[in-house]
N, C-alpha and C positions, 0 to 999 in steps of 0.2 A: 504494500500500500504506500501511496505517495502522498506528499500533501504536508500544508505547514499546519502549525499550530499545536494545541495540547491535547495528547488523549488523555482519554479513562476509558478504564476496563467499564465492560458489563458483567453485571452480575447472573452468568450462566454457567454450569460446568458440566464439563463433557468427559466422563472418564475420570475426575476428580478435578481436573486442571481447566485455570480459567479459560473463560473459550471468547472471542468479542472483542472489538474493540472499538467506541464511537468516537470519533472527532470532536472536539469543541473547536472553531477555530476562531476564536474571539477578533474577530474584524472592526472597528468601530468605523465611525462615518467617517472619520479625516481622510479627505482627497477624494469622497465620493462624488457623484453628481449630484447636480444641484435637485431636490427634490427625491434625491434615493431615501431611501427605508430600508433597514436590517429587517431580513427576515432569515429565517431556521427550514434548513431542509434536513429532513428526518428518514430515516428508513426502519422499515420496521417488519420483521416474519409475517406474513399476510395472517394468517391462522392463528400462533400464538398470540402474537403483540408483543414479541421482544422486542426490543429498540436495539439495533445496531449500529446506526449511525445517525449525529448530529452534527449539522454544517452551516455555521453562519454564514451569512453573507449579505452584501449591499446589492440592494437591486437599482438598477440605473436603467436608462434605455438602449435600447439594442443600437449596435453598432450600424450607423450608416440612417438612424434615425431621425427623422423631425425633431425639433426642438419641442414642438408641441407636443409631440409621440410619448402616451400613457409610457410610467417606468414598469417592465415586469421581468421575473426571474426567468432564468433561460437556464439548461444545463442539454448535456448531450448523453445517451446511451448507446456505447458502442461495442460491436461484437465481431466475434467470423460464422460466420452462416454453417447451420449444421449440417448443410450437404455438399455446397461449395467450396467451402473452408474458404472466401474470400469477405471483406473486411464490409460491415452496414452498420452508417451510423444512422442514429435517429434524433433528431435535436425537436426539445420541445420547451413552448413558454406555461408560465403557471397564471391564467386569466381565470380572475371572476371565481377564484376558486374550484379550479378543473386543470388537470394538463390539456395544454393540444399539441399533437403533432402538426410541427410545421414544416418540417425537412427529412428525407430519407436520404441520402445517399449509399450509395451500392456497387459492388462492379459484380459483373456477371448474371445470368438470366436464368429464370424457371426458378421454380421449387419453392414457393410462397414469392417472391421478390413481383414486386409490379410490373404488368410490360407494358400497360397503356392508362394514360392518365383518367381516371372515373371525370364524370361533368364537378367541374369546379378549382380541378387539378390540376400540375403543368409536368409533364416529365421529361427531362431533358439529356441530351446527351453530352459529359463531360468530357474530358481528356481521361481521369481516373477511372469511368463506370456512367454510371444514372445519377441524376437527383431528382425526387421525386418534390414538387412544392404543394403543401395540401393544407388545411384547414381540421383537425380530425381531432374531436372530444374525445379523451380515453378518462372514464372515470371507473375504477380505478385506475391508477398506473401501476402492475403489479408484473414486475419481471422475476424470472427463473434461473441464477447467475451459476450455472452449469460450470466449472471449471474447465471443461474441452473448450467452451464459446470464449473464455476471457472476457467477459461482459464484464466492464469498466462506465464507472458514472463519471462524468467531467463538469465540471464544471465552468465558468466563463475567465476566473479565474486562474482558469489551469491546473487546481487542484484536482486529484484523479483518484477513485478508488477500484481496488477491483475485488465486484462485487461478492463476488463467489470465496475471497477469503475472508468478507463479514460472515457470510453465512450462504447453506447450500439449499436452503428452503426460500418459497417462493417469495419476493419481498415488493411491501405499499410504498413507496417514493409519493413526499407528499409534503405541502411547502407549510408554516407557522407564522404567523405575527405579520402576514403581509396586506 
């Protein structure tokens, strides 16, 4: 796992020994944008409700934004495809209290991967693969961080976790205080 700031264990044990560990990364507002907000992104076992990880952050607006343009948390979910073993990310913002997907990126075709944009969608072709651009409510947001896929949460800050050594059961990603 990468990423700055303080841990703390969680209080789980697997075999006797402590198992977890969440992030605190105490960020405050100096240098944010004008009008950012700290909010907390959390991750948590979908079923139990352990908490594995806690991640401050300042939310600001997306890069290449309006000045007017609502500030909202963005972070990205990236993987290797479990039949193509090539690399999909998925970047989504936290609005209104909901994730949405706003970006796919992909290389290679078939096997769940998008081949034609649905009405409302744009998909395009890169130099790397696809990017798929879409609009897409996921409530909940609850990923399966399989250690074959390397499923890695990023952040906009570049802080990076990879999910699968929080934990192997299925986890809620879900944003606090925004």
């Amino acid at each position: 796992m990468s990423g700055c700031g303080v841990g703390r264990r969680v209080g789980r044990t697997a075999g006797g020994a402590a198992f977890g560990l969440a992030v605190l990364a105490g960020f405050g507002t100096l240098g944010a944008p004008r009008g950012a907000t700290a909010c907390e992104l959390r991750a948590q076992e979908h079923r139990s409700g352990r908490e594995v990880l806690r991640a401050a952050l300042v939310v600001g607006r997306p890069a290449g934004a309006p000045s007017d343009a609502p500030a909202v948390p963005e972070m990205r979910v990236s993987f290797v495809h479990s039949v193509l073993a090539t690399p999909v990310e998925d970047r989504y913002q936290w609005r209104g209290g909901t994730w949405v997907l706003v970006e796919e990126r992909f290389a290679g075709e078939g096997y769940g991967l998008p081949h034609v944009a649905q009405e409302g969608e744009r998909l395009e072709r890169t130099p790397d693969g696809w990017r798929l651009h879409l609009e897409r409510t996921v409530e909940p947001l609850v990923v399966r961080p399989l250690l074959a896929q390397r499923m890695r949460l990023t952040l906009d800050d570049g802080r990076t976790w990879l999910l699968g050594q929080l934990s192997t059961q299925s986890l809620e990603l879900r944003m606090h205080g925004c």
